[in-house]
C-alpha positions in Angstrom: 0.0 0.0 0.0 2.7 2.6 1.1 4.5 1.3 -2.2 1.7 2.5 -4.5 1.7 5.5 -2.6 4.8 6.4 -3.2 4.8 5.7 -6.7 1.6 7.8 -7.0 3.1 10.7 -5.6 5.8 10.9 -7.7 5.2 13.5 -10.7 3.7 12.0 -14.1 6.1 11.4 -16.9 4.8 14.5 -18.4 5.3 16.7 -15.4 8.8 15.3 -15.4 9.8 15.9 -18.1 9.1 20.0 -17.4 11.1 19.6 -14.5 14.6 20.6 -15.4 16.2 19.2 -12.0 14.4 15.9 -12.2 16.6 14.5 -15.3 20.2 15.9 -13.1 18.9 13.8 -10.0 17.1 10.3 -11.4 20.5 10.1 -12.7 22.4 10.5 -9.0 19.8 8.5 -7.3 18.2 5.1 -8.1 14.7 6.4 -7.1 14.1 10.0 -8.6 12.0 12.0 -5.3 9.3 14.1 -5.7 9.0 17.2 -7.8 9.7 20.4 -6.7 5.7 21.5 -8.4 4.4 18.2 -6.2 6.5 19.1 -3.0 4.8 22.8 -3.4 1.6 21.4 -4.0 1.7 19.1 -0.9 3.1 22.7 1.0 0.3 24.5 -0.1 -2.7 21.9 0.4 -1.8 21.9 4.1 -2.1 25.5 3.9 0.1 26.0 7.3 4.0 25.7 7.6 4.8 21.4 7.7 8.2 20.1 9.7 10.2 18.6 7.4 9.3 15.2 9.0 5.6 15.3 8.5 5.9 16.4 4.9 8.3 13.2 4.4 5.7 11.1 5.4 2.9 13.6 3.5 5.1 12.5 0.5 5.8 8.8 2.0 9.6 9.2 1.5 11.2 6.2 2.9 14.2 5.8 4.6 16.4 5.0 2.0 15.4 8.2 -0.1 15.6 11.1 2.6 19.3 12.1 1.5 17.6 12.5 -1.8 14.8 14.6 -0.7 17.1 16.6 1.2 19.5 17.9 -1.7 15.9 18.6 -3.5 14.5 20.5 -0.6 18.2 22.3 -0.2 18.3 23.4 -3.8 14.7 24.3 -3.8 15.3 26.5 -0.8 18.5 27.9 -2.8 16.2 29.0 -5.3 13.9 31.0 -3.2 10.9 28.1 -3.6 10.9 27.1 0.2 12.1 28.4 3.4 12.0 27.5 7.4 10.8 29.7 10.0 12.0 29.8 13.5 10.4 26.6 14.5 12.7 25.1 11.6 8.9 24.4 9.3 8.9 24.4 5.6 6.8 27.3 4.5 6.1 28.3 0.7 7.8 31.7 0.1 4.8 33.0 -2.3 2.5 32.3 0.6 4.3 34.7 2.9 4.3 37.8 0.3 8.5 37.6 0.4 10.1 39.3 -2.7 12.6 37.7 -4.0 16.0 39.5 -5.8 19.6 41.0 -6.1 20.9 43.3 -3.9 22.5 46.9 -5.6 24.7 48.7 -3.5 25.6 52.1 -2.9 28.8 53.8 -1.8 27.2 55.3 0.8 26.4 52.5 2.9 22.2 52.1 1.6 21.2 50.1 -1.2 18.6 48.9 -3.0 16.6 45.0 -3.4 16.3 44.8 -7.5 12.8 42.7 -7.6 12.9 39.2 -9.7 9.5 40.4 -10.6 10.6 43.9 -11.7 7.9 45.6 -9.7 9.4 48.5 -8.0 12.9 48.4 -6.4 12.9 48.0 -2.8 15.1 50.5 -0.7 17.8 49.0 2.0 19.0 51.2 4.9 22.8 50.6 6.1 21.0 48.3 9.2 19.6 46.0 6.4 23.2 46.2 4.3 24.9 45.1 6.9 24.5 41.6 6.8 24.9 41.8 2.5 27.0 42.7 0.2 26.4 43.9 -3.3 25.0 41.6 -5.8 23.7 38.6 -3.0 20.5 37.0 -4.0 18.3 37.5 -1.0 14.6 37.5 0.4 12.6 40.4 1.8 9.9 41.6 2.7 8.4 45.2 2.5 8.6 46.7 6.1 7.0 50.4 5.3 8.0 53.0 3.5 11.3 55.5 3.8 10.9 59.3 4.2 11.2 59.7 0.3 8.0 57.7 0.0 9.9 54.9 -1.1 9.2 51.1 0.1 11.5 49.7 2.3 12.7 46.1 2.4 13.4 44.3 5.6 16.0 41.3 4.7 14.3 37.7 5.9 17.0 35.3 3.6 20.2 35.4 1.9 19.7 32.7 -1.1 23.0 33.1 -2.9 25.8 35.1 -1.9 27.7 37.2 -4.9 30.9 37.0 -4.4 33.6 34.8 -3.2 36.6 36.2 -4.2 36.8 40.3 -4.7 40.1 42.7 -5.4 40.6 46.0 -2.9 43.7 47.6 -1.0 44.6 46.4 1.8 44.7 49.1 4.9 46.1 49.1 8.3 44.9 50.6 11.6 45.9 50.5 14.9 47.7 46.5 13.9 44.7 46.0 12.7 44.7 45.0 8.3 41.5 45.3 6.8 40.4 45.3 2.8 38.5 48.2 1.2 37.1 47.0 -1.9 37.8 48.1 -5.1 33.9 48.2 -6.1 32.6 50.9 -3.8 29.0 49.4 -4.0 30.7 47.3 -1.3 31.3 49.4 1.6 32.3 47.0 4.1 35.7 46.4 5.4 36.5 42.9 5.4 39.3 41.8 8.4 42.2 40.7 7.4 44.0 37.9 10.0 47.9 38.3 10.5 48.1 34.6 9.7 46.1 35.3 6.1 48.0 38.1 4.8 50.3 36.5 2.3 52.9 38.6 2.1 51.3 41.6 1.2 52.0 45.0 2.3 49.4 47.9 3.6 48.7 50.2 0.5 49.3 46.7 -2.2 46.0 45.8 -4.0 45.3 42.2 -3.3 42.5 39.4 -4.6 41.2 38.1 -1.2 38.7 35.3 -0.9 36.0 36.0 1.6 36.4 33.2 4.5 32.9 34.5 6.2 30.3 36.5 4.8 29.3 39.8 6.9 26.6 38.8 9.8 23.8 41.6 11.8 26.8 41.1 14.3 30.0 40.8 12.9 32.4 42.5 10.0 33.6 39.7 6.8 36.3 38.1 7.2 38.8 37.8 4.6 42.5 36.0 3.5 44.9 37.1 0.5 45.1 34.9 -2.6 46.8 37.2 -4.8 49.0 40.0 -4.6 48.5 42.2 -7.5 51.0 45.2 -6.7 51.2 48.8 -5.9 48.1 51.1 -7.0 50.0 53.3 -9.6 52.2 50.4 -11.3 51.7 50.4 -14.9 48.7 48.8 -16.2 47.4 47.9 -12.4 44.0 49.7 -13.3 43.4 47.2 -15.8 44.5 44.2 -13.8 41.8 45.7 -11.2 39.3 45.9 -13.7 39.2 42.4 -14.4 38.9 41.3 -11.4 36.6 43.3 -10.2 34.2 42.4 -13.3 35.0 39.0 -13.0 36.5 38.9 -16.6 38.0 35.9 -17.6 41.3 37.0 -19.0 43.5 33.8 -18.3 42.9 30.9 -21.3 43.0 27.0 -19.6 45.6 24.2 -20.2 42.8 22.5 -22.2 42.6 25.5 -24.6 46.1 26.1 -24.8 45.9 22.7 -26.0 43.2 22.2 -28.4 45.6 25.5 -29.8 48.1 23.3 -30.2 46.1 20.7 -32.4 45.1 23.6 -35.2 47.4 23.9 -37.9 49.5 27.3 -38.1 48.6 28.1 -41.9 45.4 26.9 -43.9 46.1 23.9 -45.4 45.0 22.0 -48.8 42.6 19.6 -46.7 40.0 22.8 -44.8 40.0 24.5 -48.6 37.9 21.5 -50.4 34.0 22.4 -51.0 34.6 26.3 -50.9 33.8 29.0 -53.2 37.6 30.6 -54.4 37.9 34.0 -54.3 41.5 34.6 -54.4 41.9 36.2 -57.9 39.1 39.3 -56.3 41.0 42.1 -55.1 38.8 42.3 -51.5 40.5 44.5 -48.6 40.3 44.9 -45.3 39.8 48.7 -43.9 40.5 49.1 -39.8 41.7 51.8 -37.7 46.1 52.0 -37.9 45.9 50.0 -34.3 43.9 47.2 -35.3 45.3 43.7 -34.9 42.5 41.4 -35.7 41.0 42.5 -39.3 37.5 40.1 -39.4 35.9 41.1 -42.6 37.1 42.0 -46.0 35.1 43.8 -49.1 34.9 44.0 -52.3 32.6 45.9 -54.5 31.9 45.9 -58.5 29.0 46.9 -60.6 26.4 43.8 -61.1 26.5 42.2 -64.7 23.9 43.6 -67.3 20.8 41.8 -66.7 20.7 43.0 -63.0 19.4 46.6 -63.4 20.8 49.8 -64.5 23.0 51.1 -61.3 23.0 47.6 -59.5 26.2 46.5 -57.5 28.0 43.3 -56.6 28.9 43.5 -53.0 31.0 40.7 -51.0 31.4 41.3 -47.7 33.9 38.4 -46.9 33.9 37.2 -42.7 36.2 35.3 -41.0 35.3 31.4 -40.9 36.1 31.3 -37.1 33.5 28.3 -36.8 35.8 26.0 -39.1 37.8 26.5 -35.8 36.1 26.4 -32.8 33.4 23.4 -32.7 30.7 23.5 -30.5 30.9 22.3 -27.2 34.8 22.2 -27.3 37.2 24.1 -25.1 37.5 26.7 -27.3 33.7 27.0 -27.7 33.4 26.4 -23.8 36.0 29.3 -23.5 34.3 31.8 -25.9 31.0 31.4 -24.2 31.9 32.3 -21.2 34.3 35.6 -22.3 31.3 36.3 -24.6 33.2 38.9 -26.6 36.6 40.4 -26.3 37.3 43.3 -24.1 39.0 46.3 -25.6 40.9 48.4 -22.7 43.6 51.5 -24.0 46.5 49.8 -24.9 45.3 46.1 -24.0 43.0 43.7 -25.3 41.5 40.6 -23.4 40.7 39.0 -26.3 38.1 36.0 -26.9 40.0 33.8 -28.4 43.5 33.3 -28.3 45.9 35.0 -30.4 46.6 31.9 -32.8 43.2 32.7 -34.0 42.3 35.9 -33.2 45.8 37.2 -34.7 46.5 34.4 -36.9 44.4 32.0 -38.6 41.3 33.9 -38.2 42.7 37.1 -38.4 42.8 38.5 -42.7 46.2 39.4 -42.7 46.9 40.4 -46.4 48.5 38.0 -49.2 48.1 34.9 -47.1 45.1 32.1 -47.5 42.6 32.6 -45.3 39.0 30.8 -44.8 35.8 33.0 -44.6 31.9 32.9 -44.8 30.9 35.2 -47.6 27.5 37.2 -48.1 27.2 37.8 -52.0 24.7 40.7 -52.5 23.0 42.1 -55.4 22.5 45.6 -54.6 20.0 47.8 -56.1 19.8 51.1 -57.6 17.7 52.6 -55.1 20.1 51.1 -52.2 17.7 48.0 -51.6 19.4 44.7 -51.6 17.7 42.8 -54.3 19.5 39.7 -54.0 21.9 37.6 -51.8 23.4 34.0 -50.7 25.7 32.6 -48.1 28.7 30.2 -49.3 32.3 29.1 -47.0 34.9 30.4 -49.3 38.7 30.6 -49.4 40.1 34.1 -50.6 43.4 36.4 -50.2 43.6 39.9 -48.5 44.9 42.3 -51.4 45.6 44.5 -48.9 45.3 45.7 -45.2 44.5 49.4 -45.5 43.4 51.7 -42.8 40.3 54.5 -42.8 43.1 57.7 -42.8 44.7 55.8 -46.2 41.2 54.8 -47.8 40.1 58.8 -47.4 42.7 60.1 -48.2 42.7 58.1 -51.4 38.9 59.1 -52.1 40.0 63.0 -51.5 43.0 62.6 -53.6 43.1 60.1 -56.5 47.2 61.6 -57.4 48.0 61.7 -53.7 50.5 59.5 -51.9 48.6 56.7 -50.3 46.8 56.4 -53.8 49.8 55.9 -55.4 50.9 53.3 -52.8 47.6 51.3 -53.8 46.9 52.6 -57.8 45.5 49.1 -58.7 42.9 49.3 -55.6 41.7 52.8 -56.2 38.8 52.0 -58.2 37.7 49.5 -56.5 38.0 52.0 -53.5 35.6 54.0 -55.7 33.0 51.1 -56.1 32.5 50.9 -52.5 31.9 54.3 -51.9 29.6 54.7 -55.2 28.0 51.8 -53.3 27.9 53.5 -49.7 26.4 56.9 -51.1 23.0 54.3 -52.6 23.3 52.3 -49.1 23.1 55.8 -46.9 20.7 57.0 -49.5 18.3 54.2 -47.9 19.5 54.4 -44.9 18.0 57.6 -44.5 14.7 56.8 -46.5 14.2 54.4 -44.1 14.3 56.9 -41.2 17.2 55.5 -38.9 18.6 57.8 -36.4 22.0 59.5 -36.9 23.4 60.7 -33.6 26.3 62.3 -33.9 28.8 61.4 -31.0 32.5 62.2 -30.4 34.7 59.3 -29.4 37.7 59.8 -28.1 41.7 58.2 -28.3 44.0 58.0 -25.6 47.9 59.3 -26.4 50.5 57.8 -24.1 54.2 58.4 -23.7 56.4 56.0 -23.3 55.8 55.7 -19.8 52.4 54.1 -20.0 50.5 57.2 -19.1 48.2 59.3 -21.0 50.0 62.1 -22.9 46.7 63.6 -24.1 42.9 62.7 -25.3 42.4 63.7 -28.9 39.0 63.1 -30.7 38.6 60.1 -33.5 37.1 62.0 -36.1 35.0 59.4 -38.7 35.5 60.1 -42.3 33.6 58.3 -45.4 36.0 55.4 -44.9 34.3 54.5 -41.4 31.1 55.1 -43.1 31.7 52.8 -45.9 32.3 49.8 -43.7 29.5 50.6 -40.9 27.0 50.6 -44.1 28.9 47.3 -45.8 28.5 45.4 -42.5 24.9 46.6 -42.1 23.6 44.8 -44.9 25.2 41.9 -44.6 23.8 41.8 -40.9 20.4 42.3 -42.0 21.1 39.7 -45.3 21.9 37.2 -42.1 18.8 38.0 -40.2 16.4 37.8 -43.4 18.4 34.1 -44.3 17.7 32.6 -41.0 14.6 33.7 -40.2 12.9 33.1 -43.5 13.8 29.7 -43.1 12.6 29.4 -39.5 16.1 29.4 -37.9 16.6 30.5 -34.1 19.1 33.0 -33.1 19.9 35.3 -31.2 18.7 39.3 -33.1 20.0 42.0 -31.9 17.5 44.1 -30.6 17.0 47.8 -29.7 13.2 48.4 -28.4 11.5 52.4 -28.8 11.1 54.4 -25.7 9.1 52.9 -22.3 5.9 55.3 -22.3 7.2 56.5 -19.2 10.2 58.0 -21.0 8.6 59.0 -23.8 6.3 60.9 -22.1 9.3 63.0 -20.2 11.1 63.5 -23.4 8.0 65.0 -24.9 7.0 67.3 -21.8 11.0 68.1 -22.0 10.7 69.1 -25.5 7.7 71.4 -24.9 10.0 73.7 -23.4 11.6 74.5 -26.7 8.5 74.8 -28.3 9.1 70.9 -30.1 7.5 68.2 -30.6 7.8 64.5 -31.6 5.0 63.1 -33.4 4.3 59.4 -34.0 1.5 59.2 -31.1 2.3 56.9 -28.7 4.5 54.6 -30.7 6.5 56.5 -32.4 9.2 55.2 -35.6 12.7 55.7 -35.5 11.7 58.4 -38.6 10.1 60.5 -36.3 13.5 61.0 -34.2 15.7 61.2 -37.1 13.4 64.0 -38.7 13.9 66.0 -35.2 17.2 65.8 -35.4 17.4 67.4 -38.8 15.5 70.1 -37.9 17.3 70.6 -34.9 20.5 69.9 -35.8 22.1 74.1 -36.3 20.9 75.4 -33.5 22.6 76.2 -31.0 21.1 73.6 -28.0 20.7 70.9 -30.6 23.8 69.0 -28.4 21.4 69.6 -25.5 18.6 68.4 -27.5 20.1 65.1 -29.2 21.4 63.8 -25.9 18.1 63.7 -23.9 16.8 61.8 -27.4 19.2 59.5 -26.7 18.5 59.1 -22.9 15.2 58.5 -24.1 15.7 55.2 -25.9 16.8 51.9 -24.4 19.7 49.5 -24.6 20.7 47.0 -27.3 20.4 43.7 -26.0 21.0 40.1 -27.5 17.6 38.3 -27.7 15.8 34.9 -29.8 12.6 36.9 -29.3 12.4 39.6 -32.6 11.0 42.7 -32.0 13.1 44.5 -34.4 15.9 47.2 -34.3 14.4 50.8 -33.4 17.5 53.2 -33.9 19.1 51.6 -37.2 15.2 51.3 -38.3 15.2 47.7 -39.1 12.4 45.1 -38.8 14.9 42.4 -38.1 18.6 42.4 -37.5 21.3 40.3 -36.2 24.8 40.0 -36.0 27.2 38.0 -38.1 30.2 40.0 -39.1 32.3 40.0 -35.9 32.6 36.2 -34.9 36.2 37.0 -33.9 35.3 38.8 -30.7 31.4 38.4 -30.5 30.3 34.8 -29.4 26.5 35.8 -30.8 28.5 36.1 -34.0 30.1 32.9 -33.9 26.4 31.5 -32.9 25.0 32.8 -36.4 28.0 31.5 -38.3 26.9 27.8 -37.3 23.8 29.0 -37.7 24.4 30.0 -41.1 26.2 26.8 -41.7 23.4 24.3 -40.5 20.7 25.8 -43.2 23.4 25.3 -46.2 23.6 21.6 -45.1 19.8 20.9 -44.7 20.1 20.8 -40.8 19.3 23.0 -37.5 21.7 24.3 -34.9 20.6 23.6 -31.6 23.4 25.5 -28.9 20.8 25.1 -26.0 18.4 27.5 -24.4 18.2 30.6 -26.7 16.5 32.8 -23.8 19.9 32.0 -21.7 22.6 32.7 -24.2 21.1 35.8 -25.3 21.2 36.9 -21.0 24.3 35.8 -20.9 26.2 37.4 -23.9 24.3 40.8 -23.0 25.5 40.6 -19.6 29.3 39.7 -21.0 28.6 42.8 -22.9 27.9 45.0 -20.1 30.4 43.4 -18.2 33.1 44.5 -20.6 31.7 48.2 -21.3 31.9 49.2 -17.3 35.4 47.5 -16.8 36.6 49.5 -20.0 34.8 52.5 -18.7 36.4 52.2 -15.2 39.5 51.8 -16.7 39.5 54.7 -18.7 37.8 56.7 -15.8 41.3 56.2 -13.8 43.8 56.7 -16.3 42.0 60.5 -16.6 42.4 60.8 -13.3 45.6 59.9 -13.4 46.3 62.2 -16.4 44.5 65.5 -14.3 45.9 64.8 -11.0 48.8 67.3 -12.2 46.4 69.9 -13.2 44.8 71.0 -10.1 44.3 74.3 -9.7 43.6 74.9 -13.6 40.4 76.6 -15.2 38.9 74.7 -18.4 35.5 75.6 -20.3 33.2 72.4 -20.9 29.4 71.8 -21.1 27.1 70.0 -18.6 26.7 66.7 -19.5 24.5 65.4 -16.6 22.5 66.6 -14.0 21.4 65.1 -10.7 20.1 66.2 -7.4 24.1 66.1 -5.9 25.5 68.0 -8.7 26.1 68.8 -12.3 28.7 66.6 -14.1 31.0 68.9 -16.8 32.7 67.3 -19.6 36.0 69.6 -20.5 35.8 70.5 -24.4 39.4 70.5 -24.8 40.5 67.7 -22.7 37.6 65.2 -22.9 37.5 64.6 -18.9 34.7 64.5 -17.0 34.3 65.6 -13.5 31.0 67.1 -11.0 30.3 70.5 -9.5 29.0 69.4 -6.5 25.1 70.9 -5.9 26.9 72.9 -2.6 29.2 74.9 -5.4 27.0 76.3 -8.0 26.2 79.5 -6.0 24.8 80.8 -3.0 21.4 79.6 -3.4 19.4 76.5 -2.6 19.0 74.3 -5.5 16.4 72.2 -6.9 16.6 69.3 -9.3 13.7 69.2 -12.0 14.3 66.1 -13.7 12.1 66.5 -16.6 13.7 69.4 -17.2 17.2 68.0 -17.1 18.2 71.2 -14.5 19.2 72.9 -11.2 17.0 76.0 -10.7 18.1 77.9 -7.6 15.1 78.8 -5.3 15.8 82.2 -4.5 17.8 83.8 -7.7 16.3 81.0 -10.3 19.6 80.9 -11.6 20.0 77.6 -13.9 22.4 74.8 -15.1 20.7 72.6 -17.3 21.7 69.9 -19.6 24.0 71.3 -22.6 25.3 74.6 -21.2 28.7 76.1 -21.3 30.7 77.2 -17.6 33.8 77.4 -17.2 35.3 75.6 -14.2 38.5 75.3 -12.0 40.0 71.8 -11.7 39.8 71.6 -7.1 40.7 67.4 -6.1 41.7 64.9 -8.2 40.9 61.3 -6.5 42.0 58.3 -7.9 41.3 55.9 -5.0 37.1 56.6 -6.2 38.4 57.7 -10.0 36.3 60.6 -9.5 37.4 64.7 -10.5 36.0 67.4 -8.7 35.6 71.1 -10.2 33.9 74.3 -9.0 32.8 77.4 -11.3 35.5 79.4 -11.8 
């Protein structure tokens, strides 16, 4: 009787198979226990909290299966499913109205519970932080509300700590050594035994790995793994970067020796069953630093028969999946890294250099395998035609964007002459790109203009100056050639029902759209396009806008207005390059999506269907390794300016307000490109208000005003490079 019980209460085969952990366990265990939906609906029938012995014999688990149970319970308790109360009961966490979600700290002690369920953050005072650091997975429950109005979260359950290992300096007080780490949305100090010190010295920066987690009633404890060196040694704001973002930047024995396997040149065997281009004079065009070229082009006018004004374009892309099969260590590798990481003067490439400097690299005059997209391009910019083949072909040449424009401006100049028998081919492509931005604006994607920027340094390692990267027609001629072929991609696979992973880039939340168009009333604007409103409608805005003299002002809180790029299976189209569907296929070097669409690509030629795992996941996971990589460049680059200002103290620069807050107004310097805040204390003597639709401070007695866009002059006043932050004052 208890046998059939048992059996009963175990979930049905088709409720099994939706269970993702009951596959992992049947396999550890010779009788698979309960599922976790049949252990909650058990929980939830008794409708009161159950001790874990009564709901063993609810479920009649015998004897021999209770270690079983217990790693299910544990794991469903991991997972914020279950938890105990004081009396050590099994209660259902839905049933108690806890939130479940990751912690986001703030420098100044507070943070904030970021909800699973993206209802509305929950605020942490410093007695709640105490016992978590940022980025733990916790439960909480709302306790009231704060004096802003805001709710406040009471902390019931840590599910999942955040870190194990973290990088900081390592202080010294009163014989007492301490770690203050380098993320400041940690503001504990974690203690430091004499016994775990390692040999490092107060002032070194050190990787420590946390021995016990901070407590309601006592600091983290922490021993050095890893001594990395002094703060200002060369390169050491790099080296803290990665380890900080968790980057992985070292490659394992079992890549170094699937490496080892892969010949150093392309041999006869990889060429058979490809498409040979060698005898068409394709090049690649990069910046004068660039080590790894990924794609080459080549543009002719299409034979008669294809329409009067019609191109040929090839745009020629690395074959980096020849190379790295899926599920190997390379592919294992590449996953994780997601992309490559591009810090001044460093790269932390995803792949290693054999192939992301060698074999998949296309050097000029050498063999090199790609994946081509062969495109029939029509008069009127529209790509009339196009197919996907593996080919082998030969760089003619590896010329940079300063050589290409200065052969368009000057057909008799020097770097012409240096590549005569490429010049007209130089001309096809930009014939070509002057049709392609022809559609590009009939189809109404936005065009902000942005100024990047390039680090100098002297032979020190320091920064000599910041000079802007100005883009030319050469720039352009590529962005436009690797457009199409992207949306070529994202029109092959999907036409054929292929998954992958699009790159998407949603309109404005009606929340923000409705602040940018209550900001743009103010200047007597307006956007139309109701309340969904097509990329069009912002690029027309910013033509009409574009001479005045606040149309800076104007184009970045258009901008602000829009949301982030992410990597998703789900389509919903690309709103700033105004595409319906897009993807991206030309970067497989250092983009793991890339490589993704490559095998992609490859399956449908052969009749067959890639199948990498979870879509949903990898496209979480490579957006995350993207904006992983963007704040570790970013915090990088934010301390080698400080570095390069902590000289200039005491100097007055003119620059324009380039964010506002309640604390302050940050000012970018025009001259320099550095970025620092006038704290809200040194605008003036007045009280100051933030008005946040309004993107100002107004000050409440001489309505004085620093909004978004304006032009002050300011004096350089402290220079701090432990928090990478620049202070100024109006001069």
């Amino acid at each position: 009787m208890n046998q059939r019980k048992y059996r009963s209460s175990r979930p049905a085969r088709k409720e099994r198979t939706r269970d993702p952990h009951y596959a992992r366990e049947a396999s550890r265990y010779e009788r698979p226990v309960p599922s976790r939906e049949f252990i909650l609906e058990t929980l939830k029938q008794r409708g009161v909290p159950v001790p874990e012995h009564e709901l063993e014999g609810a479920l009649h688990i015998v004897p021999q299966d209770r270690v079983a149970f217990a790693t299910r319970l544990a794991a469903m308790e991991r997972d914020g499913e279950i938890m105990r109360n004081r009396r050590n009961a099994i209660c259902v966490v839905e049933k108690l109205d806890l939130i479940r979600g990751r912690v986001q700290g703030h420098p100044d002690g507070f943070g904030f519970l970021v909800r699973d369920d993206r209802g509305q953050d929950l605020f942490l005072g410093p007695k709640e932080m105490r016992e978590v650091l940022h980025g733990d997975r916790v439960m909480a429950r709302i306790a009231g509300t704060d004096r802003r109005g805001r709710p406040e979260g009471k902390i019931v359950e840590v599910l999942e700590r955040g870190h194990q290992r973290l990088v900081g300096r390592l202080r010294g007080e009163h014989g007492v050594l301490f770690v203050t780490a380098e993320d400041k949305r940690i503001s504990h100090e974690f203690l430091v035994p004499p016994d775990a010190v390692n040999g490092a010295r107060p002032g070194q920066v050190v990787t420590v790995e946390i021995v016990a987690q901070p407590s309601k009633h006592a600091q983290p404890v922490a021993r050095v793994v890893e001594v990395l060196g002094n703060y200002a040694d060369p390169g050491m704001e790099i080296e803290i970067a990665l380890r900080k973002h968790a980057l992985p930047h070292v490659f394992s024995h079992a890549v170094e020796q699937a490496c080892a396997r892969i010949p150093d040149k392309v041999i006869a065997e990889d060429q058979e069953g490809r498409t040979d281009l060698t005898r068409l004079p394709l090049v690649t065009i990069d910046g004068e630093s660039a080590k790894d070229f990924d794609d080459a082009v080549y543009c002719e006018p299409a034979q008669s028969g294809q329409g009067k004004g019609a191109w040929r374009l090839i745009v020629a892309i690395a074959d980096v999946s020849h190379y790295v099969k899926h599920g190997d260590a390379l592919d294992r590798e590449a996953a994780s890294r997601g992309n490559s990481v591009y810090f001044p003067r460093r790269v932390i490439p995803m792949l290693p250099e054999k192939l992301s400097n060698g074999l998949c690299s296309l050097n000029p005059k050498v063999p090199r395998l790609a994946m081509v997209c062969d495109m029939q391009v029509a008069a009127d910019g529209g790509i009339a035609a196009y197919k996907f083949y593996p080919a082998v072909f030969r760089s003619h040449a590896r010329l940079t964007y300063t050589e290409v424009a200065a052969m368009l401006e000057d057909e008799d100049g020097e770097a012409a002459r240096r590549h005569r028998a490429l010049v007209p081919h130089i001309r096809n492509l930009h014939r070509l790109y002057r049709l392609l931005a022809r559609a590009r604006e009939t189809r109404g994607a936005i065009d902000f203009e942005t100024i990047e920027t390039e680090m100098i340094f002297d032979a020190h390692g320091k920064i000599e100056r910041i000079v802007p990267v100005k883009r030319n027609d050469a720039h352009r001629v590529i962005e436009e050639c690797m457009l199409a072929a992207n949306v070529c991609t994202s029109d092959f696979l999907r036409s054929r029902g292929h998954p992958m992973l699009y790159r998407i880039h949603e309109g404005p939340t009606p929340e923000k759209l409705a602040a940018l168009r209550e900001f743009l009333k103010g200047f007597g604007l307006q956007l139309s396009g109701g309340d969904d409103p097509h990329a069009r409608e912002y690029a027309r805005l910013l033509a009409r806008v574009k001479d005045r003299p606040d149309a800076q002002l104007l184009q970045t809180v258009m901008l602000r207005s829009l949301q982030q790029a992410v990597y998703s299976p789900d389509n919903v189209g690309h709103f700033g390059l105004a595409y319906e569907s897009y993807t991206h296929f030309t970067s497989p070097i250092r983009r793991y999506p890339d490589l993704l669409v490559h095998r992609a690509i490859k399956a449908v030629l052969r009749g067959r269907r890639y199948e990498p795992g979870n879509w949903n996941e990898l496209g979480a996971h490579c957006s995350m390794t993207e904006r992983r990589a963007d704040d570790a460049t970013r915090d990088v680059s934010a301390w080698l300016k400080c570095y390069y200002m902590k000289d200039r103290v005491g100097e007055v620069f003119t620059g324009s307000i380039s964010g506002v807050t309640a604390f302050g107004a940050f000012v970018a310097l025009h001259d320099v490109y550095v970025e620092g805040l006038v704290h809200v204390s040194d605008l003036g003597n007045d009280y100051y208000h933030f008005d946040a639709a309004k993107h100002q401070l107004m000050g409440e007695r001489t309505h004085k005003r620093y909004r978004l866009g304006d032009r002050v002059r300011v004096e350089v006043v402290r220079v701090d490079l432990d928090t990478s932050r620049i202070d100024f004052t109006l001069a």
